[in-house]
PDB file of the backbone (N, CA, C, O) and the ligand in Angstrom, with CONECT records:
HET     ZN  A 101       1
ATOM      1  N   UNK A   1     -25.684  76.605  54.169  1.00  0.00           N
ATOM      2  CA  UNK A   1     -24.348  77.250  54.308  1.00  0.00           C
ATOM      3  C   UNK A   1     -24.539  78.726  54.607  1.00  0.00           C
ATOM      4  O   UNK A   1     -25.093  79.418  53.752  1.00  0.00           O
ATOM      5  N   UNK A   2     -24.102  79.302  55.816  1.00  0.00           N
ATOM      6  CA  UNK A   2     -24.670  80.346  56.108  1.00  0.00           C
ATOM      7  C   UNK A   2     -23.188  81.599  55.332  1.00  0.00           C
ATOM      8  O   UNK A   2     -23.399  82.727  54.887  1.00  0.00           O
ATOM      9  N   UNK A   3     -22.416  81.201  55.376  1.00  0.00           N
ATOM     10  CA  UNK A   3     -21.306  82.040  54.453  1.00  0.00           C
ATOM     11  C   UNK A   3     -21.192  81.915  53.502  1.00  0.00           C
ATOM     12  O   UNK A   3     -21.225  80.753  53.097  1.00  0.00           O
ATOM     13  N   UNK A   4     -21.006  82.895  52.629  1.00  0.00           N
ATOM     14  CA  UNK A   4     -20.419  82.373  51.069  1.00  0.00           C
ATOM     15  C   UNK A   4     -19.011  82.650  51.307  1.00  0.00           C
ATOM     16  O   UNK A   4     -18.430  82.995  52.336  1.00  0.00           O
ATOM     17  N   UNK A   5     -18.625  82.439  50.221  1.00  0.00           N
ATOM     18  CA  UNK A   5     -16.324  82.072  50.225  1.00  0.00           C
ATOM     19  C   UNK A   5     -16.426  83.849  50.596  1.00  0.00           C
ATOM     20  O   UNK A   5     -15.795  83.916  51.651  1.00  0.00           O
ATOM     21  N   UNK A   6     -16.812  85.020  50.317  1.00  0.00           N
ATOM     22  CA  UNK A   6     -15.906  86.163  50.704  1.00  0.00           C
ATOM     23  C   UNK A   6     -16.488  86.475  52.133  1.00  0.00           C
ATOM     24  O   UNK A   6     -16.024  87.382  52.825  1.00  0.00           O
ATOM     25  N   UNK A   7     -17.305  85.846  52.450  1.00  0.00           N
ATOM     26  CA  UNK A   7     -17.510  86.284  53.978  1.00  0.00           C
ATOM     27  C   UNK A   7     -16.857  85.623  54.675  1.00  0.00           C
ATOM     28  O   UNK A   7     -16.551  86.170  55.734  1.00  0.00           O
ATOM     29  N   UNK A   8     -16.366  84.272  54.469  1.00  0.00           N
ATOM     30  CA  UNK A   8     -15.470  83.075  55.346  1.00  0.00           C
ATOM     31  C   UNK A   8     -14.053  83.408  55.039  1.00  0.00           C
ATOM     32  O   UNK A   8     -13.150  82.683  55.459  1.00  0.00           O
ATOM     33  N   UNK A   9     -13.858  84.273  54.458  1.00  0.00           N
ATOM     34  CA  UNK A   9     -12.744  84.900  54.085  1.00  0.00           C
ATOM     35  C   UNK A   9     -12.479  85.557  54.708  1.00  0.00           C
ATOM     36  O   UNK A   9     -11.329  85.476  55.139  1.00  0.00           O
ATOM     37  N   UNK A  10     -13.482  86.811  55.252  1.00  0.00           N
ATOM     38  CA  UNK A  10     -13.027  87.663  56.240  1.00  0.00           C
ATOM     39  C   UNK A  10     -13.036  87.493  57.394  1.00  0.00           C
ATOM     40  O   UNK A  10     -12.316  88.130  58.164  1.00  0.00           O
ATOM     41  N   UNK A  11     -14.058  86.379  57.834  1.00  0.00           N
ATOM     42  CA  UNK A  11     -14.067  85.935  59.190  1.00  0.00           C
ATOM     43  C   UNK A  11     -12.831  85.347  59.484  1.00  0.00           C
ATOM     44  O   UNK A  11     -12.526  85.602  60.649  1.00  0.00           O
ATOM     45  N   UNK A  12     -12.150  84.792  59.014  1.00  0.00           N
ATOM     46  CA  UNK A  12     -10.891  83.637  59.176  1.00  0.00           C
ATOM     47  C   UNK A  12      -9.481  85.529  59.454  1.00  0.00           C
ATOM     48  O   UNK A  12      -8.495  85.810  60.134  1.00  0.00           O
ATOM     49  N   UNK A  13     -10.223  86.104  58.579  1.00  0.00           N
ATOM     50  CA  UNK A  13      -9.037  86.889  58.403  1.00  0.00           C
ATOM     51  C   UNK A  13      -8.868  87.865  59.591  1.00  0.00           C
ATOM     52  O   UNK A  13      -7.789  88.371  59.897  1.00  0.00           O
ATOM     53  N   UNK A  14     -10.285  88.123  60.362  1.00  0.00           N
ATOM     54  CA  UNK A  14     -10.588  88.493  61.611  1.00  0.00           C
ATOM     55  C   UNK A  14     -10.434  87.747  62.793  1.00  0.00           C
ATOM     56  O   UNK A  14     -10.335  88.243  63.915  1.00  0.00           O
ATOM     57  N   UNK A  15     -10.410  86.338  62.477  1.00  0.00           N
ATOM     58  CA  UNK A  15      -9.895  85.126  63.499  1.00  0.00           C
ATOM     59  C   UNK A  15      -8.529  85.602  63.685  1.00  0.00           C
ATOM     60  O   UNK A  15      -8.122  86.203  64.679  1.00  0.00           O
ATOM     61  N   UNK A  16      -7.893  85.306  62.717  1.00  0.00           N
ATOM     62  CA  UNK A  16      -6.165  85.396  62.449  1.00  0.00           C
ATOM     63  C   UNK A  16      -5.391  86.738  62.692  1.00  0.00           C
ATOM     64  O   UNK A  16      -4.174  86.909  62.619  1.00  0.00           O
ATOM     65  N   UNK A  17      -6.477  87.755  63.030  1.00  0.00           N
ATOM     66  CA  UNK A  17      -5.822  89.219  63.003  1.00  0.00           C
ATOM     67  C   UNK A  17      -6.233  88.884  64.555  1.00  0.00           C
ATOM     68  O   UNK A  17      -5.237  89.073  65.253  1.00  0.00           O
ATOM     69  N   UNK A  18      -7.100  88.549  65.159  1.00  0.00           N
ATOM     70  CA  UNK A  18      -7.252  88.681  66.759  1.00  0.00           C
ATOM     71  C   UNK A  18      -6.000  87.438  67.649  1.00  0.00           C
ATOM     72  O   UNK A  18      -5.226  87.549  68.599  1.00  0.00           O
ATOM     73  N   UNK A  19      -6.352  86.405  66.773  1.00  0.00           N
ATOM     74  CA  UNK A  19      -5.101  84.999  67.832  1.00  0.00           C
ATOM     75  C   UNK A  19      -3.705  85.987  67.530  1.00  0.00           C
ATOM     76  O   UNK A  19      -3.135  86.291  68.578  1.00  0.00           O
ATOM     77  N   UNK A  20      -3.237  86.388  66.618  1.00  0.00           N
ATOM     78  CA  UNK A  20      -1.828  86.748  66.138  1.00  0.00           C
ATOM     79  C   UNK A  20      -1.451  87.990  67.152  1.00  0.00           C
ATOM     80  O   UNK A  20      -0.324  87.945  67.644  1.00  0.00           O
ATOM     81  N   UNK A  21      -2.374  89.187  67.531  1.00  0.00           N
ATOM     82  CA  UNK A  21      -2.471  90.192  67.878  1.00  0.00           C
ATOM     83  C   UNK A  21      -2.262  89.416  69.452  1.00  0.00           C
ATOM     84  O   UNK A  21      -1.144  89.570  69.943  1.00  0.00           O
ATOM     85  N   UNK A  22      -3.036  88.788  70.071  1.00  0.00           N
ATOM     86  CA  UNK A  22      -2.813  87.529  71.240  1.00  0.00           C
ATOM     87  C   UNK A  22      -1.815  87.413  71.779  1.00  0.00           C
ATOM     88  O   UNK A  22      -1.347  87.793  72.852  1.00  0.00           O
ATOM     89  N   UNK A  23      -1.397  86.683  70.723  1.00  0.00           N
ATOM     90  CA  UNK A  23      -0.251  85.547  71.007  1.00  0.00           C
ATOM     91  C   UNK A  23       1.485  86.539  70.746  1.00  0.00           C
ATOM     92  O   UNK A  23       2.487  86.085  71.298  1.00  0.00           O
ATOM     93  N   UNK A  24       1.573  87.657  70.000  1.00  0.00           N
ATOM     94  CA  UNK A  24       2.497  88.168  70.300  1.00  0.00           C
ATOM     95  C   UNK A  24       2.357  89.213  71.344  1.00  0.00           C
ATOM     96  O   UNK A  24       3.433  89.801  71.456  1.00  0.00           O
ATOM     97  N   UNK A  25       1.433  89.688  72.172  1.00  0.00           N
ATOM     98  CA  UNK A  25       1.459  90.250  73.086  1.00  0.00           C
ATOM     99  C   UNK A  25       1.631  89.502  74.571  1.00  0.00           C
ATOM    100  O   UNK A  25       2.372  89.957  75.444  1.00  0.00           O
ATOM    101  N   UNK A  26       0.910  88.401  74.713  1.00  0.00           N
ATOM    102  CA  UNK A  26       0.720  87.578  75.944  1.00  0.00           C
ATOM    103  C   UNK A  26       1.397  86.369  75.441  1.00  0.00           C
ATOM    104  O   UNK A  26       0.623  85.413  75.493  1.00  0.00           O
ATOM    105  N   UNK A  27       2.405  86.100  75.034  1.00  0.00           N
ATOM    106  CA  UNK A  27       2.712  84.610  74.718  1.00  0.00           C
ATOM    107  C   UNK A  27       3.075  84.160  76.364  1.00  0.00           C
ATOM    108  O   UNK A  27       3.242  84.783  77.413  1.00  0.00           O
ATOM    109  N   UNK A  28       3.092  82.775  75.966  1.00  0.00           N
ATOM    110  CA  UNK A  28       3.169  82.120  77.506  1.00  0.00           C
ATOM    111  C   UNK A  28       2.755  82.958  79.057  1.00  0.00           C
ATOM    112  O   UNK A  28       3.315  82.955  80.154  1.00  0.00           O
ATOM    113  N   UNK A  29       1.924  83.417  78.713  1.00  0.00           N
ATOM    114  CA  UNK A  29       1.221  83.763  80.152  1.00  0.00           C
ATOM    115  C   UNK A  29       0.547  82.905  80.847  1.00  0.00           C
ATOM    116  O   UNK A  29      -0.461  83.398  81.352  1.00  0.00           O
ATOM    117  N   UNK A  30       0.735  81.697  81.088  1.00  0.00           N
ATOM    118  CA  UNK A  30      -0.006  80.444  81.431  1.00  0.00           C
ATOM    119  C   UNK A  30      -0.862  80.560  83.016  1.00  0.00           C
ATOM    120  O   UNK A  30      -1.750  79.860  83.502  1.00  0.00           O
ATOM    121  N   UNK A  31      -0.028  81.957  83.605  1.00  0.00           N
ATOM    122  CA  UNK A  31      -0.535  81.911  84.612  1.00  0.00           C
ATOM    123  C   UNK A  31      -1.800  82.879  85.035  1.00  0.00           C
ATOM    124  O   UNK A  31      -2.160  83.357  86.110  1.00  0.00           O
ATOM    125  N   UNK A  32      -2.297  82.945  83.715  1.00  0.00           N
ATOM    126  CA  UNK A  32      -3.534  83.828  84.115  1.00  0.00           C
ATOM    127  C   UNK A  32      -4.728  82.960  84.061  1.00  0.00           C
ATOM    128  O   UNK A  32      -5.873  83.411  84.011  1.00  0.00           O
ATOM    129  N   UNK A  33      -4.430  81.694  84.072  1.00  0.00           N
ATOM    130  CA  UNK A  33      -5.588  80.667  84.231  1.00  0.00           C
ATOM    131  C   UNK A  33      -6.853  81.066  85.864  1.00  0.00           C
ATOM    132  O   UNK A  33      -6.633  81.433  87.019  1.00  0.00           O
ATOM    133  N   UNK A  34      -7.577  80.874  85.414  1.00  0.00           N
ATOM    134  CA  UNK A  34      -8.514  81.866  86.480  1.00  0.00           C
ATOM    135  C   UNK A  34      -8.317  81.353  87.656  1.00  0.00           C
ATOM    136  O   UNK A  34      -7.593  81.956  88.448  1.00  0.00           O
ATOM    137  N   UNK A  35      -9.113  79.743  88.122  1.00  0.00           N
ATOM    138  CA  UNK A  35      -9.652  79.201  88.893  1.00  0.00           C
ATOM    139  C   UNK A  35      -9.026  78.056  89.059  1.00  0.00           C
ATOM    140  O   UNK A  35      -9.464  77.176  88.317  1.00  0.00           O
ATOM    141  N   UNK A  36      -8.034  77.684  89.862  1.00  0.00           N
ATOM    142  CA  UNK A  36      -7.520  76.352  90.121  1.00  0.00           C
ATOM    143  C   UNK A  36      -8.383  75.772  90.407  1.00  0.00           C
ATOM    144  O   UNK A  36      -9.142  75.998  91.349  1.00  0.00           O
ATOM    145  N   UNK A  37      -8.427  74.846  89.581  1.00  0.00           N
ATOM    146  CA  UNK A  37      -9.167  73.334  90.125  1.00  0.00           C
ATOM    147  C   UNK A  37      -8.337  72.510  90.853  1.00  0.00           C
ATOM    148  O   UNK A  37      -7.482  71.750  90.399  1.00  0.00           O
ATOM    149  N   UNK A  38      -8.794  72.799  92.632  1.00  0.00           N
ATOM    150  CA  UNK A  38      -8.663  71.399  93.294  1.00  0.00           C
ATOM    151  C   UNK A  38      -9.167  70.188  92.832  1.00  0.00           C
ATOM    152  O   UNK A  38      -9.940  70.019  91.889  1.00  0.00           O
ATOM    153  N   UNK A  39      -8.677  69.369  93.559  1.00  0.00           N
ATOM    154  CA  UNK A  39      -9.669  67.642  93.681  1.00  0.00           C
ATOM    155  C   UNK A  39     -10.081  67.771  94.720  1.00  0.00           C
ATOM    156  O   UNK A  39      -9.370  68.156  95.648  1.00  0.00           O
ATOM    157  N   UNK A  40     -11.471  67.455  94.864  1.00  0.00           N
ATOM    158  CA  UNK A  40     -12.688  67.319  95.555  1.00  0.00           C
ATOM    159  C   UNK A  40     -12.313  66.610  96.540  1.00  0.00           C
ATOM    160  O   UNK A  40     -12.067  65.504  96.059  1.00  0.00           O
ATOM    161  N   UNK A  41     -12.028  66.581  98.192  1.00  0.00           N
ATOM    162  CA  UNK A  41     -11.792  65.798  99.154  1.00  0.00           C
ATOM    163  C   UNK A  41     -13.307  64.757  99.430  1.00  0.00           C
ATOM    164  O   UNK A  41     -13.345  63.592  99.826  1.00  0.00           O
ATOM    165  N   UNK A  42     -14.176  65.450  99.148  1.00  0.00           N
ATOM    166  CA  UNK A  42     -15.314  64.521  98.740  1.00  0.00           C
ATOM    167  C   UNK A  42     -16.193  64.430  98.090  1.00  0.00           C
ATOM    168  O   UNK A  42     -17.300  64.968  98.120  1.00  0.00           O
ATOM    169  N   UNK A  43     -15.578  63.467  97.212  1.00  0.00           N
ATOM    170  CA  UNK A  43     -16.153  63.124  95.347  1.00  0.00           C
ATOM    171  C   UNK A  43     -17.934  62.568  95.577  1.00  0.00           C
ATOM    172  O   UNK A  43     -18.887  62.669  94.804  1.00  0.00           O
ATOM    173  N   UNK A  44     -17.833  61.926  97.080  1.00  0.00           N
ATOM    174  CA  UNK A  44     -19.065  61.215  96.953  1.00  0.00           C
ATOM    175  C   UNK A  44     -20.476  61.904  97.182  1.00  0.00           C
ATOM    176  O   UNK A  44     -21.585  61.405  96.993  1.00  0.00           O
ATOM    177  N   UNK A  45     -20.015  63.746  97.837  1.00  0.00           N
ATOM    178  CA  UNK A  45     -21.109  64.248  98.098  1.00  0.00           C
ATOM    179  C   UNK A  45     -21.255  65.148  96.558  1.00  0.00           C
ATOM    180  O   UNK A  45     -20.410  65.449  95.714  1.00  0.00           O
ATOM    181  N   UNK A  46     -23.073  65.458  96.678  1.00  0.00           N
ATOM    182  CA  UNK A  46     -23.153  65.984  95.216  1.00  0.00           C
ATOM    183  C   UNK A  46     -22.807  67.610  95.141  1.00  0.00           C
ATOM    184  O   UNK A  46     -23.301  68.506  95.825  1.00  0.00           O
ATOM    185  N   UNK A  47     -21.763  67.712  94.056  1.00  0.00           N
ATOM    186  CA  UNK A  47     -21.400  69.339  93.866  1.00  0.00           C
ATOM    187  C   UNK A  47     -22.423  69.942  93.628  1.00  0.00           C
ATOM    188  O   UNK A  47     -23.084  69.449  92.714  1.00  0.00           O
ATOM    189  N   UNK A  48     -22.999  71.215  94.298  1.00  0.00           N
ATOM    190  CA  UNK A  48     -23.971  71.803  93.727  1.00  0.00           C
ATOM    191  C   UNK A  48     -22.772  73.169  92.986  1.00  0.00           C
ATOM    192  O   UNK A  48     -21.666  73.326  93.503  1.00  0.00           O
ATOM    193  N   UNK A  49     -23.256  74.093  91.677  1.00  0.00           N
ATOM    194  CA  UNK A  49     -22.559  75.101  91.046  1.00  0.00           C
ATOM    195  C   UNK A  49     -22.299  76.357  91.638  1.00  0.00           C
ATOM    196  O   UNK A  49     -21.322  77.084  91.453  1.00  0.00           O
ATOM    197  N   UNK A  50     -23.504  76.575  92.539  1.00  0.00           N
ATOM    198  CA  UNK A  50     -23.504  77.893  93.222  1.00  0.00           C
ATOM    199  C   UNK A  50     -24.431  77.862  94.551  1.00  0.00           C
ATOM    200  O   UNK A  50     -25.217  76.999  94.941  1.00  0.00           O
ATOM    201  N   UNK A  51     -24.028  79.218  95.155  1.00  0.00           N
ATOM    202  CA  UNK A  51     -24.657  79.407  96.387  1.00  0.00           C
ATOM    203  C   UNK A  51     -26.546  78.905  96.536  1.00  0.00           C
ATOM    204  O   UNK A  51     -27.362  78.372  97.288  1.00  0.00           O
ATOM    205  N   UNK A  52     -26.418  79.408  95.504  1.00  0.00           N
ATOM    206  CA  UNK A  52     -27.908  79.626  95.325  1.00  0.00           C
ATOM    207  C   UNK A  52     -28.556  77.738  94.910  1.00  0.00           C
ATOM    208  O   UNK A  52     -29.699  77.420  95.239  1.00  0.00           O
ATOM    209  N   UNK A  53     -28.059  77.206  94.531  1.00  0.00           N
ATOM    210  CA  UNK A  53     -28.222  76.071  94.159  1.00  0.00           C
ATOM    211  C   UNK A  53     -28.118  75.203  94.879  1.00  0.00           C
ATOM    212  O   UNK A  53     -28.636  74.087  94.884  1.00  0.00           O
ATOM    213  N   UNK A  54     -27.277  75.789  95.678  1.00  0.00           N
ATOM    214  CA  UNK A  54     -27.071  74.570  97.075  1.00  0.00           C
ATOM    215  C   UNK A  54     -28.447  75.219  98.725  1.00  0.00           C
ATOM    216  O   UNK A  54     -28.615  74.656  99.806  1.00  0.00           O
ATOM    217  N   UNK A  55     -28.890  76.068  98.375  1.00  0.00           N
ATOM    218  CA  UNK A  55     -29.770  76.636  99.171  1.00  0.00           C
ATOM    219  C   UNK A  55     -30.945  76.284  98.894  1.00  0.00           C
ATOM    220  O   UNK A  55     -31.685  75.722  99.701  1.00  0.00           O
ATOM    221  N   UNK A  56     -31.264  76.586  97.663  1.00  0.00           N
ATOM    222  CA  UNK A  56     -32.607  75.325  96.770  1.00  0.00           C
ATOM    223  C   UNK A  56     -32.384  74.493  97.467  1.00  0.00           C
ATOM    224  O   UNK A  56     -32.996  74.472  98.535  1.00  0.00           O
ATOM    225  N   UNK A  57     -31.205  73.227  97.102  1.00  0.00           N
ATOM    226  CA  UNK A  57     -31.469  71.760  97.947  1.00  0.00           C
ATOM    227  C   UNK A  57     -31.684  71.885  99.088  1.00  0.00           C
ATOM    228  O   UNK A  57     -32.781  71.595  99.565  1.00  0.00           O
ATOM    229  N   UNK A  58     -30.982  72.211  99.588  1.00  0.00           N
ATOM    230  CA  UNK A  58     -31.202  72.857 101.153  1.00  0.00           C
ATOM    231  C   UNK A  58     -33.052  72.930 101.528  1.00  0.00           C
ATOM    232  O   UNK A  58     -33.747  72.165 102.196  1.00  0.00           O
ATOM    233  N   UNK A  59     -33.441  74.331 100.685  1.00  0.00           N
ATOM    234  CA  UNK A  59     -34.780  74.189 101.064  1.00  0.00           C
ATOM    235  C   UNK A  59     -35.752  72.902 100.754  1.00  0.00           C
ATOM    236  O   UNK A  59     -36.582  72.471 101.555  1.00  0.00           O
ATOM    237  N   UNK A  60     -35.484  72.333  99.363  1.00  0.00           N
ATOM    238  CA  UNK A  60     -36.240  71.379  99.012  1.00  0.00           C
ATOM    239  C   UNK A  60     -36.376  70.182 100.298  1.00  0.00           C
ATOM    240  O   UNK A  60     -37.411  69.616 100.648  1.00  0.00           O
ATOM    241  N   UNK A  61     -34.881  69.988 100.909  1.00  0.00           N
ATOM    242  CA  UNK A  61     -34.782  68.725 101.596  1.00  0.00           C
ATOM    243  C   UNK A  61     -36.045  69.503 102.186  1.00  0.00           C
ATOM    244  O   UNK A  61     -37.210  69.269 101.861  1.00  0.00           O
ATOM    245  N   UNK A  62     -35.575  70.583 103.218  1.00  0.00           N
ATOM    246  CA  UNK A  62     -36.362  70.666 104.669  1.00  0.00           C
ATOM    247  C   UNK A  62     -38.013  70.519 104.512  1.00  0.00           C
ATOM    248  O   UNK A  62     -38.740  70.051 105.389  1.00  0.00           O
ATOM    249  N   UNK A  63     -38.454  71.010 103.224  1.00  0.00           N
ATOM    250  CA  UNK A  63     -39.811  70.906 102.662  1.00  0.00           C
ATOM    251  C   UNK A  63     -40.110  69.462 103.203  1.00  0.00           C
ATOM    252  O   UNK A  63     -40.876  69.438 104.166  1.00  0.00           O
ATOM    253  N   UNK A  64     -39.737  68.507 102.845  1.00  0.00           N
ATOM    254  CA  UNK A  64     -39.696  67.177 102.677  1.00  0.00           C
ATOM    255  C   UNK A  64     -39.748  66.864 103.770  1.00  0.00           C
ATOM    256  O   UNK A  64     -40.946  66.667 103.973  1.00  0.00           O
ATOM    257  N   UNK A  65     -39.214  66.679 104.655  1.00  0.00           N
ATOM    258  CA  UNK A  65     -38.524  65.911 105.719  1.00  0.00           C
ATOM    259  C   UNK A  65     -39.456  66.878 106.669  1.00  0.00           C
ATOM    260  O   UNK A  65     -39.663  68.089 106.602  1.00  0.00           O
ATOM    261  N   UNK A  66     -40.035  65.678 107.758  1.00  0.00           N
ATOM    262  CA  UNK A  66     -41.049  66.255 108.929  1.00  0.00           C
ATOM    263  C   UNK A  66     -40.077  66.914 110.000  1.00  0.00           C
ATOM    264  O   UNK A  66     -40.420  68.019 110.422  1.00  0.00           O
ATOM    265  N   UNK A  67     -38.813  66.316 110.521  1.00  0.00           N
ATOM    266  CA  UNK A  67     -37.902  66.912 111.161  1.00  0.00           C
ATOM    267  C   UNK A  67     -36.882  67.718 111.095  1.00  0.00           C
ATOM    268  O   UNK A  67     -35.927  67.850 111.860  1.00  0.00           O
ATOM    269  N   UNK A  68     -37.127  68.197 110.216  1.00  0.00           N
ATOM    270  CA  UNK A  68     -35.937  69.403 109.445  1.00  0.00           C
ATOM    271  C   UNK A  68     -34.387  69.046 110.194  1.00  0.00           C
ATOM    272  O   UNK A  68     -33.789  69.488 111.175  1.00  0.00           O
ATOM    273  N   UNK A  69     -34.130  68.065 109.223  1.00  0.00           N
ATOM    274  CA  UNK A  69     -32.459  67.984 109.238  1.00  0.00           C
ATOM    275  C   UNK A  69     -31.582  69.341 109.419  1.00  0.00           C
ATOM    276  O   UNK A  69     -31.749  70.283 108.644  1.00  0.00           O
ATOM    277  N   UNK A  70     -30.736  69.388 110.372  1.00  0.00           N
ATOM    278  CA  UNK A  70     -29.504  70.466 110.231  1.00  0.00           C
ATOM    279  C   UNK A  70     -28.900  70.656 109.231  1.00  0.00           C
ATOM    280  O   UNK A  70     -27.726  70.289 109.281  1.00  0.00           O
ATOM    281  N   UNK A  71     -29.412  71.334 107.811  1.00  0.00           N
ATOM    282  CA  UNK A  71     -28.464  71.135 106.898  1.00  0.00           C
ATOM    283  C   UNK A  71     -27.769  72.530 106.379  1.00  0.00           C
ATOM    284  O   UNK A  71     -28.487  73.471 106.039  1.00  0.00           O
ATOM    285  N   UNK A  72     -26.426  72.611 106.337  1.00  0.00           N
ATOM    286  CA  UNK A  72     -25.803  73.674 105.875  1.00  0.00           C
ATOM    287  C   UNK A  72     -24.839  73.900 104.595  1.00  0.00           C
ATOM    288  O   UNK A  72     -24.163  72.906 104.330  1.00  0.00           O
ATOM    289  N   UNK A  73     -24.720  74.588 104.075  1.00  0.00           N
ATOM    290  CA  UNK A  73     -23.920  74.701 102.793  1.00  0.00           C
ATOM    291  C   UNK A  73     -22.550  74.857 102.905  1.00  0.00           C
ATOM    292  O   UNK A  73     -22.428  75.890 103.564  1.00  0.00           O
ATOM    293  N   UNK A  74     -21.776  74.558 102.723  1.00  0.00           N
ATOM    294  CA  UNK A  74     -20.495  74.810 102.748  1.00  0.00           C
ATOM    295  C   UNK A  74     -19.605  75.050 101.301  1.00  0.00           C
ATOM    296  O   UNK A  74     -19.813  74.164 100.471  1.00  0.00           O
ATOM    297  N   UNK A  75     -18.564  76.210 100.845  1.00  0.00           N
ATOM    298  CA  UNK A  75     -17.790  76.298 100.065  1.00  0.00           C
ATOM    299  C   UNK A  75     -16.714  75.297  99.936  1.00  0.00           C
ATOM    300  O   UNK A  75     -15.758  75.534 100.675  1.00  0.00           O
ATOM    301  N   UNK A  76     -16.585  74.022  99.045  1.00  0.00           N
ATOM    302  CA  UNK A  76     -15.681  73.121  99.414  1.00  0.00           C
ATOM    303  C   UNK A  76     -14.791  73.674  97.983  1.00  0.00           C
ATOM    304  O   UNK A  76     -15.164  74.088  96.886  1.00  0.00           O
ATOM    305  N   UNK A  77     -13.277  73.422  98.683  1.00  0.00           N
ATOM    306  CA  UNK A  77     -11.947  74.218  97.932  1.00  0.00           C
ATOM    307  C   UNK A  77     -11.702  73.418  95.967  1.00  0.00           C
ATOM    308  O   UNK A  77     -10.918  73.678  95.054  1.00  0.00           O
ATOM    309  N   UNK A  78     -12.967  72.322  96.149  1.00  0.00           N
ATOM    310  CA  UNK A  78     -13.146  71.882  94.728  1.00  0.00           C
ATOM    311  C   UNK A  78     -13.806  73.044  93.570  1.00  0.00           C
ATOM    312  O   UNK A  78     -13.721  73.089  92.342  1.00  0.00           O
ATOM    313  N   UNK A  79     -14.606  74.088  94.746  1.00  0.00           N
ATOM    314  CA  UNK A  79     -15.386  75.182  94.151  1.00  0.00           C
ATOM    315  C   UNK A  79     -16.426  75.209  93.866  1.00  0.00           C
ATOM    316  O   UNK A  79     -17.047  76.147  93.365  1.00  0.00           O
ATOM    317  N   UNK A  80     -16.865  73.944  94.205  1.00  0.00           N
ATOM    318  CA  UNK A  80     -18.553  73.482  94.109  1.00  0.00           C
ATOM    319  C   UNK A  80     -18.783  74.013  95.846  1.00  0.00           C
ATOM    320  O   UNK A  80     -18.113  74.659  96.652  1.00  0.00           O
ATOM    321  N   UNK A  81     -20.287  73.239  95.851  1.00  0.00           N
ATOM    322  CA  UNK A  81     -20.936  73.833  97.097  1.00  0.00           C
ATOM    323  C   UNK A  81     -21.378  72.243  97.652  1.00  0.00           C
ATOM    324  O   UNK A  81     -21.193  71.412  96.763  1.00  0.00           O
ATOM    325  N   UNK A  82     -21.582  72.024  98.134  1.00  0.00           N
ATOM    326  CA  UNK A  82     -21.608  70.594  99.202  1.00  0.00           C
ATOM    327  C   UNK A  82     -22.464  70.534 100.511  1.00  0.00           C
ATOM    328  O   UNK A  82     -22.123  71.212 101.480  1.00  0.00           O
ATOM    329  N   UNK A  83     -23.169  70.025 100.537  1.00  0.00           N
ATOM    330  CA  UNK A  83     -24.158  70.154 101.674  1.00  0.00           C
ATOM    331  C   UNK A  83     -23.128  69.490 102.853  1.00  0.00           C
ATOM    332  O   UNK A  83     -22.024  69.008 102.602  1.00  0.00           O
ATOM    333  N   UNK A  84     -23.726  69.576 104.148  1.00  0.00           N
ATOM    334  CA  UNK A  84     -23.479  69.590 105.311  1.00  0.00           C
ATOM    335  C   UNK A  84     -24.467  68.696 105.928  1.00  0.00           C
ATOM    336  O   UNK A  84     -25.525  68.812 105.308  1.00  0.00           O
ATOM    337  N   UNK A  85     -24.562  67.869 106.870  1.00  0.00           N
ATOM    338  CA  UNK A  85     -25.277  67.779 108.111  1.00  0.00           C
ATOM    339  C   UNK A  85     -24.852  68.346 109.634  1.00  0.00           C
ATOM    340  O   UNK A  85     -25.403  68.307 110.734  1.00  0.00           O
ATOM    341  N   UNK A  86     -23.442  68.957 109.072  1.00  0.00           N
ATOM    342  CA  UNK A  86     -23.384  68.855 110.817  1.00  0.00           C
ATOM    343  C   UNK A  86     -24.400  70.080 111.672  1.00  0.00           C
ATOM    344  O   UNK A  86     -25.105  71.040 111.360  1.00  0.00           O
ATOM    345  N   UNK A  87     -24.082  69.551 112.596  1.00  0.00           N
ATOM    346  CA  UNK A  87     -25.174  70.179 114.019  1.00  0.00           C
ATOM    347  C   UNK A  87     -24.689  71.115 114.302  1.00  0.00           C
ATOM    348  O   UNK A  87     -23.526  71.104 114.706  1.00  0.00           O
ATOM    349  N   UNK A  88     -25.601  72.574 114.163  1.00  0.00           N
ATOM    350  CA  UNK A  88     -24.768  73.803 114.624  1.00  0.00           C
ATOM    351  C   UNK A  88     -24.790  73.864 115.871  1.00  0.00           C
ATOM    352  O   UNK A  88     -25.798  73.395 116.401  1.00  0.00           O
ATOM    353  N   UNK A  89     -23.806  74.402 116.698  1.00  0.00           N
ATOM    354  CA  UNK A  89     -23.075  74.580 118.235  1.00  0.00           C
ATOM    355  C   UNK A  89     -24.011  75.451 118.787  1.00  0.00           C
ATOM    356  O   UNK A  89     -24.443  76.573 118.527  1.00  0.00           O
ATOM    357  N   UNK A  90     -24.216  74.465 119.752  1.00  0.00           N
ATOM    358  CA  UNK A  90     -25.651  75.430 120.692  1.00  0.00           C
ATOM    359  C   UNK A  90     -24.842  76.746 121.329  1.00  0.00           C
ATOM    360  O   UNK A  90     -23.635  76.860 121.539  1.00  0.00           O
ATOM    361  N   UNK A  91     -25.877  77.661 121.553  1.00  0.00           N
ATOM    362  CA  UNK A  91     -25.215  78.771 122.214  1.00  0.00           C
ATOM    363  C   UNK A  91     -25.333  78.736 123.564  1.00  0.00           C
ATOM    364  O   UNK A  91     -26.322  78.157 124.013  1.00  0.00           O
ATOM    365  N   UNK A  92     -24.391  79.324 124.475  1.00  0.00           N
ATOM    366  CA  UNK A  92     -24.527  79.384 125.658  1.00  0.00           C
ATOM    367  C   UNK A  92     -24.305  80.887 126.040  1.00  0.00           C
ATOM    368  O   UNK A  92     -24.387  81.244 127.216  1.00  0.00           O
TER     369      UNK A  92
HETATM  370 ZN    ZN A 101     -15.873  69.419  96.784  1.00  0.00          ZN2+
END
């Protein structure tokens, strides 16, 4: 038991002085929720968390693979990161 009763006493009383202090200043502000979560238009490809994570896979595939697949990262509006195959547009 890492508290004894007068330290769980004050913690609760420091809980209750911060939610109260909260909740009558910002009550129902519901709209400061950060990050809408879309739904994923495609559930079946794997979300990577970040840029950087989806660039790893990225490199790992091409390591692998003798013909280095076209593969690109894309920001999908679920907020994950989602690999790509498509073929980038030749230049003319
Ligand atoms: Zn997605």
């Amino acid at each position: 038991m890492p508290f004894d009763d007068d330290d769980l006493e004050a913690y609760y009383r420091r809980v209750e002085a911060r939610t109260s202090a909260n909740s009558s200043r910002s009550r129902k502000r519901e709209r400061v929720v950060p990050a809408v979560q879309f739904e994923c238009p495609t559930p079946e490809k794997i979300a990577y968390p970040t840029l950087a994570a989806v660039t790893g896979a990225i490199l790992a595939i091409a390591r692998q693979s003798r013909d280095r697949p076209s593969l690109r990262s894309y920001e999908c509006k679920c907020g994950s990161w989602h690999l790509t195959s498509a073929v980038p547009r030749p230049y003319r």
